[in-house]
C-alpha positions in Angstrom: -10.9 -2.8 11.3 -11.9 -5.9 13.7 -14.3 -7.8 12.1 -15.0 -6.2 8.5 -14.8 -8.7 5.5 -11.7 -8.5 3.2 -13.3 -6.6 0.2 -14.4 -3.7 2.9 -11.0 -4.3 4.7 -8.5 -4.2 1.3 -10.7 -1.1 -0.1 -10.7 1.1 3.3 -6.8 0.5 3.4 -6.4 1.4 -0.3 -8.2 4.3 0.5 -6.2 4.9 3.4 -3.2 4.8 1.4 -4.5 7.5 -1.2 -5.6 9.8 1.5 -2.1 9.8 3.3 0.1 10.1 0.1 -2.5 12.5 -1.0 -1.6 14.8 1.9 2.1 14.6 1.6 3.8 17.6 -0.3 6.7 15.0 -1.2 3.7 13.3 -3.3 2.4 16.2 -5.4 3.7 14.8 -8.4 2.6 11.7 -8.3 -0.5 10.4 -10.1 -3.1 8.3 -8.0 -5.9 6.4 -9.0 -8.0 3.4 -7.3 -9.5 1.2 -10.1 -11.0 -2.1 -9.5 -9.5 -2.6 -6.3 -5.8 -1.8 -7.8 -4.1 1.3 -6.5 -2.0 2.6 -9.5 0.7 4.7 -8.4 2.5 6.6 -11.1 6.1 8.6 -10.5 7.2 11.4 -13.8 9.5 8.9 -14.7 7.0 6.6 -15.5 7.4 3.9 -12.9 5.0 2.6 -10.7 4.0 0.9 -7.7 1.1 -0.8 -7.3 -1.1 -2.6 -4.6 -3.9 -4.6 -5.6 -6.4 -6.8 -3.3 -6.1 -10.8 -4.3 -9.4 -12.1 -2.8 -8.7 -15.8 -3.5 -6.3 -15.8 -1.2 -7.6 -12.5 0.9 -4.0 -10.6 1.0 -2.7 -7.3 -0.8 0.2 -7.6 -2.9 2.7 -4.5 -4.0 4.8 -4.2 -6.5 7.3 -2.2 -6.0 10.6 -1.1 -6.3 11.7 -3.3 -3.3 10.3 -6.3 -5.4 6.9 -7.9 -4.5 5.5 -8.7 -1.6 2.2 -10.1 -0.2 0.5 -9.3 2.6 -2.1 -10.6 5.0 -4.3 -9.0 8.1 -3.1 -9.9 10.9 -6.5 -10.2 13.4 -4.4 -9.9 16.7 -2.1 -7.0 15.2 -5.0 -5.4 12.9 -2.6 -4.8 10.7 -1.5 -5.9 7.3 1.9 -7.9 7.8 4.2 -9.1 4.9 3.7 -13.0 5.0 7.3 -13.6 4.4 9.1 -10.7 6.9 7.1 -10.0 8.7 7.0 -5.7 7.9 3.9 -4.3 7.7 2.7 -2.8 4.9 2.5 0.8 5.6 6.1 0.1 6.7 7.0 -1.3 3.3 5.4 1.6 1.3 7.1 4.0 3.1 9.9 2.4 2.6 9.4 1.9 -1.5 8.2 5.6 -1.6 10.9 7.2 0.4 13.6 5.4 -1.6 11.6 6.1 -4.8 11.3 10.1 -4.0 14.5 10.7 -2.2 12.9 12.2 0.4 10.7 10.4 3.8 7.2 9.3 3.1 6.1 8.5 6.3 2.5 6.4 6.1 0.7 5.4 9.1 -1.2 2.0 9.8 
């Protein structure tokens, strides 16, 4: 993703995201849904996680059951790293989603 622009950048990995979880039988239950730049994810209980693109400052942001976190793209990487730990963010959301479901949700940058 070398040398896209952020809006191109934050959709294609919110895309990304979709697409995986999509694929995963662990997710069938789960509703999905990509509007203005937010990705809404919705578990039966009614909780959510969410990432949504913060062009101002050019990072993703989650919300999650693991608390919030922000994330930047790292150029040298091309990946998106947390900018306070460092984890990337497929790595968190697997995380948030495997803890969430009970069950691994394995996403791949």
């Amino acid at each position: 993703m070398a040398g896209l622009s952020f809006p191109l950048r934050a959709a294609q990995t919110l895309d990304s995201i979709r697409e995986q979880l999509e694929a995963l039988s662990a997710c069938d239950d789960l509703d999905l849904e990509i509007v203005d730049a937010v990705l809404r994810v919705e578990f039966e209980d009614g909780s959510q996680i969410i990432v949504n693109r913060q062009e101002p400052v050019q990072q993703l942001w989650v919300a999650s059951p693991l608390g919030p976190a922000h994330f930047a793209y790292d150029t040298t990487r091309e990946l998106w790293v947390d900018t306070k730990t460092g984890e990337t963010l497929m790595g968190v959301l697997s995380k948030a989603f495997t803890l969430k479901l009970g069950e691994p949700v394995p996403l791949k940058d």
